[in-house]
MMTF fields as JSON, N, C-alpha, C and O atoms, coordinates in Angstrom:
{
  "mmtfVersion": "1.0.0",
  "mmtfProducer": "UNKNOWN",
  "numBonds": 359,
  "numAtoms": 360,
  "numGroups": 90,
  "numChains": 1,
  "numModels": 1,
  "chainsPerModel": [1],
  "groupsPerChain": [90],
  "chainIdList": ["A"],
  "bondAtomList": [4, 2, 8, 6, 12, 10, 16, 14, 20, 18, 24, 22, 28, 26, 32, 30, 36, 34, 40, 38, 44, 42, 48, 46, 52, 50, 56, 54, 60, 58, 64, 62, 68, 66, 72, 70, 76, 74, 80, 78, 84, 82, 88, 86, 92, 90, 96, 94, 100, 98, 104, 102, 108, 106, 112, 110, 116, 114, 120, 118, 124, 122, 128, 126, 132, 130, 136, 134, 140, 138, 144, 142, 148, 146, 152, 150, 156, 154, 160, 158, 164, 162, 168, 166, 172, 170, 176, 174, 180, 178, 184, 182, 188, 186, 192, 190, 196, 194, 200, 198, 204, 202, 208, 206, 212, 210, 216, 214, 220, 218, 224, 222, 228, 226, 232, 230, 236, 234, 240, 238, 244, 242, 248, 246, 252, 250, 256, 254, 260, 258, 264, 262, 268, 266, 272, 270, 276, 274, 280, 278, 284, 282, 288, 286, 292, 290, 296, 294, 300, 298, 304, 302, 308, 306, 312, 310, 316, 314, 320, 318, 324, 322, 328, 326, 332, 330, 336, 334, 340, 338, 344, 342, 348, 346, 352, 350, 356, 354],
  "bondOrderList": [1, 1, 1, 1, 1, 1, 1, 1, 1, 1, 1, 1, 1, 1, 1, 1, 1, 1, 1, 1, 1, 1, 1, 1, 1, 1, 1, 1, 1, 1, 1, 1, 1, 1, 1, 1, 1, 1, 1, 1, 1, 1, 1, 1, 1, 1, 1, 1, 1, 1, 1, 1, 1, 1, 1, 1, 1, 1, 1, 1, 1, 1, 1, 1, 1, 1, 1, 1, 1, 1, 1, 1, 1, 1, 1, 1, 1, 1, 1, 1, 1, 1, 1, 1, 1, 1, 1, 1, 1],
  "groupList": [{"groupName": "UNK", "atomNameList": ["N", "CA", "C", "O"], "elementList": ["N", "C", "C", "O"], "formalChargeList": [0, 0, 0, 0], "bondAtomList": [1, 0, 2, 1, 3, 2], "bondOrderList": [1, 1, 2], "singleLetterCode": "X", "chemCompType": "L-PEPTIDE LINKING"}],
  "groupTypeList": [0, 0, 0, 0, 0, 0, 0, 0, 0, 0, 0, 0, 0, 0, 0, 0, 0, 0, 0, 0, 0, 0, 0, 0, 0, 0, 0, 0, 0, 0, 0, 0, 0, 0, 0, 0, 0, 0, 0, 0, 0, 0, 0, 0, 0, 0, 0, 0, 0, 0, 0, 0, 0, 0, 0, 0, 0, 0, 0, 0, 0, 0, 0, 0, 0, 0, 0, 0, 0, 0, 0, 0, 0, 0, 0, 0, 0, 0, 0, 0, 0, 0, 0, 0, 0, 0, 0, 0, 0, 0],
  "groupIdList": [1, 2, 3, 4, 5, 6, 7, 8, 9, 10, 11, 12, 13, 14, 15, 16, 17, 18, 19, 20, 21, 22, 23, 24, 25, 26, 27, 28, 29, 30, 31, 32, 33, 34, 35, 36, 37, 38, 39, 40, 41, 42, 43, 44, 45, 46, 47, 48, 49, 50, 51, 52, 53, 54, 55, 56, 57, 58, 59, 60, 61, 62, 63, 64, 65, 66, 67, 68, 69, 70, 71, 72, 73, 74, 75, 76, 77, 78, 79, 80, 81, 82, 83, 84, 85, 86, 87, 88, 89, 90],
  "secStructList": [7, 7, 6, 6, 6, 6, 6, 7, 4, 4, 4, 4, 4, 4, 6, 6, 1, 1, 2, 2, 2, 2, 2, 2, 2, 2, 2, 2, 2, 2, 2, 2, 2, 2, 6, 6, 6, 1, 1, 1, 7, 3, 3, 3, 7, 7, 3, 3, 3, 3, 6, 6, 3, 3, 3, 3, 3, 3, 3, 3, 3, 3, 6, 6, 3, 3, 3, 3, 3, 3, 3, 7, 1, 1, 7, 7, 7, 1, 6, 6, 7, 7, 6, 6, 6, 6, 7, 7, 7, 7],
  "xCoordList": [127.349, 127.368, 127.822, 127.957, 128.077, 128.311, 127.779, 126.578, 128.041, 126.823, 125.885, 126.307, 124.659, 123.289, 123.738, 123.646, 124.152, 124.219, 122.732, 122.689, 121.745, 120.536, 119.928, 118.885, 120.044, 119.511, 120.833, 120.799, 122.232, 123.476, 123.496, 122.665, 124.896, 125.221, 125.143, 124.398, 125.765, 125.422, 123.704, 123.541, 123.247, 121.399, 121.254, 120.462, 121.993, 122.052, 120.629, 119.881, 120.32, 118.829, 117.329, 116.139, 118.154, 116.518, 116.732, 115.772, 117.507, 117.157, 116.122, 115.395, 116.162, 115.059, 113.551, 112.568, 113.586, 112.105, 111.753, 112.688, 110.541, 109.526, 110.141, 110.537, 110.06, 110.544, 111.454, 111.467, 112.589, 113.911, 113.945, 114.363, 113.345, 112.855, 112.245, 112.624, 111.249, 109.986, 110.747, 110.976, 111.025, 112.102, 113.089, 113.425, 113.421, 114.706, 114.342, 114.842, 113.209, 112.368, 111.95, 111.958, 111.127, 111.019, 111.955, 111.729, 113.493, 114.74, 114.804, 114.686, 114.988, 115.141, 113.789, 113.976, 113.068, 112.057, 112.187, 112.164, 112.348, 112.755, 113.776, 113.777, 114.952, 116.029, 115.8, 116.722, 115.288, 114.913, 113.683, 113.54, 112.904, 112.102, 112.6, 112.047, 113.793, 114.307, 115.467, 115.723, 116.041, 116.422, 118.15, 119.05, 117.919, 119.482, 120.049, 121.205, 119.267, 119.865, 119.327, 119.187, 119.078, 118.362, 119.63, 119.336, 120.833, 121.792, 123.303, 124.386, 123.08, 124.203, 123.548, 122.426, 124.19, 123.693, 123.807, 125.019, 123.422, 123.679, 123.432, 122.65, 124.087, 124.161, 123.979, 124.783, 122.709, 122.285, 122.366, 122.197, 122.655, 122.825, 121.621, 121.744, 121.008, 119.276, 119.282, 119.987, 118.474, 117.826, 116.497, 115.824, 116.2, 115.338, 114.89, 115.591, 113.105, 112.705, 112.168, 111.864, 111.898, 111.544, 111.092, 111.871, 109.547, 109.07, 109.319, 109.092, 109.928, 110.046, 111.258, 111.737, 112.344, 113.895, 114.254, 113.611, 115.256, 116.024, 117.37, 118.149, 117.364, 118.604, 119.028, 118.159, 120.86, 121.573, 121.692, 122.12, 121.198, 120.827, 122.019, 122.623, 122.097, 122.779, 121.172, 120.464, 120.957, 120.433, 120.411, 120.312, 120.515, 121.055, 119.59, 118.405, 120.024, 118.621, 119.558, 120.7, 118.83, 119.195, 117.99, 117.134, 117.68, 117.056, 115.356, 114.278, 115.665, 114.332, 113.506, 112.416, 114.486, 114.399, 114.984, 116.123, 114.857, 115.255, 115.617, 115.013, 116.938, 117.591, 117.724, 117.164, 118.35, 118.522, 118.922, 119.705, 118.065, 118.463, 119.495, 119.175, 120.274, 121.341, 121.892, 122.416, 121.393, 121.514, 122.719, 123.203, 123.284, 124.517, 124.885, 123.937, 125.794, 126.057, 126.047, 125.135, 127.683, 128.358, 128.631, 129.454, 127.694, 127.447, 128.743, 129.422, 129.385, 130.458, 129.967, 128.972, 130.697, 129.809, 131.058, 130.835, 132.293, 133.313, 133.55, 132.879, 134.469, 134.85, 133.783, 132.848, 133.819, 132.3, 131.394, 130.321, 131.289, 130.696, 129.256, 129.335, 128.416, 127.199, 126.217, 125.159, 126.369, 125.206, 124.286, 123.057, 125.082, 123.784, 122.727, 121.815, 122.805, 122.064, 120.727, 119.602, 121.102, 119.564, 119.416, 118.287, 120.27, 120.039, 120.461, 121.41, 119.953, 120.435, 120.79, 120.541, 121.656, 122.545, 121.722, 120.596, 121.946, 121.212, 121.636, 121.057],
  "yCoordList": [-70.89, -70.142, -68.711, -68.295, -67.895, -66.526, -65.697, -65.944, -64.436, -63.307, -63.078, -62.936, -63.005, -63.036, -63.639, -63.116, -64.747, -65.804, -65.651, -65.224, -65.832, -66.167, -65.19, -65.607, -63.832, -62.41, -62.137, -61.779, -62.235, -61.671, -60.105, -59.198, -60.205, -58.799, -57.775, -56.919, -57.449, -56.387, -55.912, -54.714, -56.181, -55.985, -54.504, -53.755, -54.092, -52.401, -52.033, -52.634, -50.857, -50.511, -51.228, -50.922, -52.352, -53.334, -54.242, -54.931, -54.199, -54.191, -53.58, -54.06, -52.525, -51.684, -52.099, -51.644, -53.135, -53.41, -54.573, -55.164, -54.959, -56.041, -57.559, -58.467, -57.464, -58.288, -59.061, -60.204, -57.896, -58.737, -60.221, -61.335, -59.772, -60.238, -61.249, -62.269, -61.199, -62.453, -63.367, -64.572, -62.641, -64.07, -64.476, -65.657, -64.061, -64.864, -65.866, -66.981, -65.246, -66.807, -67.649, -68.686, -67.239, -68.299, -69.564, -70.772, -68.487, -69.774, -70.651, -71.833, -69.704, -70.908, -72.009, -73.196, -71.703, -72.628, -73.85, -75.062, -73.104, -74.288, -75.471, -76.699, -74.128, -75.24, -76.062, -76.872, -76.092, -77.035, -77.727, -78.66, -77.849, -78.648, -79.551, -80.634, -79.073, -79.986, -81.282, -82.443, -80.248, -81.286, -81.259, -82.028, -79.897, -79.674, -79.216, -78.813, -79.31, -79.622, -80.9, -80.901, -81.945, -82.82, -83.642, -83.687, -84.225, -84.944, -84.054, -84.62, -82.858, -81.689, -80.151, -79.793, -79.593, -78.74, -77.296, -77.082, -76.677, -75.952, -74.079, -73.847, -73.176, -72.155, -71.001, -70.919, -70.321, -69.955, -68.159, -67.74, -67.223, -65.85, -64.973, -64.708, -64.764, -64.111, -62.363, -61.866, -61.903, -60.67, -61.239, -61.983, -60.707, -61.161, -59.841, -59.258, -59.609, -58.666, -58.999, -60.176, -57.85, -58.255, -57.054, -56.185, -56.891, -55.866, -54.925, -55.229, -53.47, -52.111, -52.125, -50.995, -53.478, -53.514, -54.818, -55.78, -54.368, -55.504, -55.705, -54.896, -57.394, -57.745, -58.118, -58.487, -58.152, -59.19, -60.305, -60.157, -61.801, -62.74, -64.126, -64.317, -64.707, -66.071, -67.048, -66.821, -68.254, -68.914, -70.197, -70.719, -71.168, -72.072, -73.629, -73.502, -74.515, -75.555, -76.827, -76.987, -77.541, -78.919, -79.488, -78.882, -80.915, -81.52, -80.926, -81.258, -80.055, -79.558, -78.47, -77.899, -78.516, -77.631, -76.022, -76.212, -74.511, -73.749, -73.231, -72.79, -73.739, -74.195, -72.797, -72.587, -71.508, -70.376, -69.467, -69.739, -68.012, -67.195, -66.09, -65.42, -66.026, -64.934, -63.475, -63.412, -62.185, -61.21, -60.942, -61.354, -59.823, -59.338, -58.252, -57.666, -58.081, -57.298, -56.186, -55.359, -56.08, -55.135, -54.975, -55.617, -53.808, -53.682, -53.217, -52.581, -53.686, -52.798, -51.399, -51.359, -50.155, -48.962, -48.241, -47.289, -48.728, -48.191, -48.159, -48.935, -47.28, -47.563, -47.669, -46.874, -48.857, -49.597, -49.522, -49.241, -49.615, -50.651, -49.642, -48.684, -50.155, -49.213, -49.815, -49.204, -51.154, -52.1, -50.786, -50.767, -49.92, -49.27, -48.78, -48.516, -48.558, -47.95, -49.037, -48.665, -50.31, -51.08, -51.757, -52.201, -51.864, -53.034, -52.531, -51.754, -52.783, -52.564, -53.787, -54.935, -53.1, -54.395, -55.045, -54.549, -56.186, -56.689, -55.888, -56.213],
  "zCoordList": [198.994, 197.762, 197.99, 199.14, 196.869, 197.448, 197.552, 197.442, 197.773, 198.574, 197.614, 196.466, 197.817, 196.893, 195.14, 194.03, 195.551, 194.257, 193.782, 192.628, 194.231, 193.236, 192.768, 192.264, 192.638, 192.29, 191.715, 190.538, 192.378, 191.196, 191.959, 191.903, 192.736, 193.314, 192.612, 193.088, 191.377, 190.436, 190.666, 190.436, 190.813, 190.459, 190.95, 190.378, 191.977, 192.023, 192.313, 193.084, 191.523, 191.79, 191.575, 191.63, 191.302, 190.917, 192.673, 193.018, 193.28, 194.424, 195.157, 196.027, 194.705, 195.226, 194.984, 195.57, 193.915, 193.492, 194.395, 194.936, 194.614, 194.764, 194.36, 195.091, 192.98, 192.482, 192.056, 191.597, 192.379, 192.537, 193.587, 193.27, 194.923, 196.016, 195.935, 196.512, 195.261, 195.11, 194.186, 194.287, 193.416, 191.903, 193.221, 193.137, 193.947, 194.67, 195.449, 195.596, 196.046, 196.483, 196.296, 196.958, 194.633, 194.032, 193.529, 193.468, 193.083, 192.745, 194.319, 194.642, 194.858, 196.371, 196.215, 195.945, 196.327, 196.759, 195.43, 195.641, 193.822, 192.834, 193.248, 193.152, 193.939, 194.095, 195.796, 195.886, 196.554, 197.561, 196.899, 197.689, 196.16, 195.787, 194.628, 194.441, 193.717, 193.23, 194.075, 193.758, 195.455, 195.957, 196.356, 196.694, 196.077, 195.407, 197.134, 197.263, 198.182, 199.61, 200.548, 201.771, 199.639, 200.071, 200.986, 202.18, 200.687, 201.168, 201.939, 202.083, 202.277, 202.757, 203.126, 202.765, 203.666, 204.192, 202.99, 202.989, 202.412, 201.479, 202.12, 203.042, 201.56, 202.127, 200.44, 199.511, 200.601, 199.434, 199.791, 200.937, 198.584, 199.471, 198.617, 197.421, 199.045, 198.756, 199.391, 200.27, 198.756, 199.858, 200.147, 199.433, 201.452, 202.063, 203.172, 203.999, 202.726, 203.277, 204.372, 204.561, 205.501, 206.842, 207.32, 207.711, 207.325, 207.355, 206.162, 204.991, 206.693, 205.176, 205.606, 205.703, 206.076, 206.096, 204.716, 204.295, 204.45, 203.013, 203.79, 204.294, 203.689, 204.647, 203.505, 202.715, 202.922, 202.616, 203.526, 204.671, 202.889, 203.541, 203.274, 202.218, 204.137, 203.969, 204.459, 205.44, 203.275, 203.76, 203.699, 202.588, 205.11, 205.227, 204.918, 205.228, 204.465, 204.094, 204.124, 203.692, 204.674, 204.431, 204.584, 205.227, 203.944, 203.959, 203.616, 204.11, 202.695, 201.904, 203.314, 203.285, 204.361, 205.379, 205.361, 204.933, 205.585, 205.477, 207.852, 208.83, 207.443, 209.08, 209.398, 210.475, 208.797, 209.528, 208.391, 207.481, 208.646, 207.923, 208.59, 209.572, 208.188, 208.558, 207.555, 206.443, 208.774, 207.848, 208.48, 209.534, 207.244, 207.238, 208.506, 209.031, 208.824, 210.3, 209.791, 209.807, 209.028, 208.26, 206.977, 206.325, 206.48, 204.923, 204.583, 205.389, 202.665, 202.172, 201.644, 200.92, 202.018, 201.943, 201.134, 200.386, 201.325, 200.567, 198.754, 198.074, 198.138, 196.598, 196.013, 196.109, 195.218, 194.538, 195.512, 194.979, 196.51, 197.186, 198.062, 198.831, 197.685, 198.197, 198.808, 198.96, 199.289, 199.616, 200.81, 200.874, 201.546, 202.291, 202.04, 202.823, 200.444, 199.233, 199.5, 199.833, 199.294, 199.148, 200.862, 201.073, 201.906, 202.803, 203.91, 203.812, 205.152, 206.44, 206.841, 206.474, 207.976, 208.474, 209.33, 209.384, 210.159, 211.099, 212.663, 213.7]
}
């Protein structure tokens, strides 16, 4: 899927909240309990906190399994682009 599909890249300063966070987990956990990586490997893009750090996340599930989370190396910091604003890199 693409980069934080389930929160929606636009979200800007509500990144910054709690809850952006927790609703994103919650869609993940809806969508592996409905099943929707039950037969393929599916690749879902979340923020995901870790400790008082916010990673842009890739996260990988198959089989109602969550196989590997992968944070981003290199944030876009250019033009539009401000992700250093909410996320450190890995």
């Amino acid at each position: 899927g693409p980069e934080l599909e389930l929160p929606g890249y636009g979200c800007e300063d509500h990144f910054l909240e709690a809850d952006t966070t927790e609703h994103s987990y919650d869609s993940l956990a809806k969508l592996i309990d409905a099943g929707a990586a039950d037969d393929l490997l599916v690749d879902f893009g979340l923020p995901v906190r870790h400790g008082a750090a916010l990673y842009n996340c890739r996260v990988y599930v198959r089989k109602r399994e969550v196989l590997l989370v992968r944070p981003k190396m290199a944030l876009a910091d250019s033009d539009n682009y401000r992700e250093g604003r909410y996320f450190v890199s890995w």
